[in-house]
N, C-alpha and C positions, 0 to 999 in steps of 0.2 A: 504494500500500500504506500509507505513511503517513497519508494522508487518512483511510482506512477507520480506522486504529489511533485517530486523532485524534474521529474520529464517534464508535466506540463509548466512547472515554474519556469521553466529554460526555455520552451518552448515559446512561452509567453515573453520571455526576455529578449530572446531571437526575433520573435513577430516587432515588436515595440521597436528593437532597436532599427531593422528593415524600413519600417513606415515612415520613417527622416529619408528625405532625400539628400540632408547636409551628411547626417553621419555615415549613409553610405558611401558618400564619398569620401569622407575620412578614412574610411577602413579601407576604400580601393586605391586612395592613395598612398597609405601608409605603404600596400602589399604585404611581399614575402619579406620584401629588403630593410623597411623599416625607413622612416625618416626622419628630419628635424622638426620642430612644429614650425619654424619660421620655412622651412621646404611647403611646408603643405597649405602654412598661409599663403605664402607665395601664388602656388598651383591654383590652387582653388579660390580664390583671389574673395577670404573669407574676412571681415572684421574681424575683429580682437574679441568682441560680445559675442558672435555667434560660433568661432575657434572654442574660444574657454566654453562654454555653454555646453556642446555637443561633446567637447573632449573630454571635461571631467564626468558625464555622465557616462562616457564607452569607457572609462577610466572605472568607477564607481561602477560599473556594474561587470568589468573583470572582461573584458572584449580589447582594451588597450592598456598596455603598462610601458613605462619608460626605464629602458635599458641603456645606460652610456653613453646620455644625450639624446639617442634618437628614441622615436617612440614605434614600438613594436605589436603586433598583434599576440594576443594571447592564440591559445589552443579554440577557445572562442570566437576569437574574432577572424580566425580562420576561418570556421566555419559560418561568420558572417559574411565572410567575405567569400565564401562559395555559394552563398542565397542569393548574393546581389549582385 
């Protein structure tokens, strides 16, 4: 029963983070390779409000983490980034 409870939490977490058109682009620009946030402000040619806003929520909800500067996809946000 908890597995089930645990699938559609994620599921739910997957659908939510999908339905942003900004965060998907965050996760497809991020990719395999990982970026800078200033790369991806750059790219995506995002204010500072709507960067920080979408980021610390892919952050907070474990789809993005920051490793050694750039910022990386988790195990998660791979798989977001195979949705979108």
């Amino acid at each position: 029963m908890a597995e089930k409870v645990r699938d559609r939490e994620h599921h739910e977490k997957l659908f939510k983070a999908s339905m942003s058109p900004v965060r998907r682009d965050i996760v497809r620009a991020i990719g395999v390779q990982g970026k800078t946030v200033e790369e991806i402000k750059k790219e995506l040619n995002l204010t500072d409000f709507q960067l920080k806003f979408n980021l610390d929520w892919l952050i907070k909800e474990g789809f993005v983490k920051e490793e050694g500067g750039k910022l990386r996809l988790t195990e998660e946000g791979v798989e977001l980034l195979d949705v979108s």
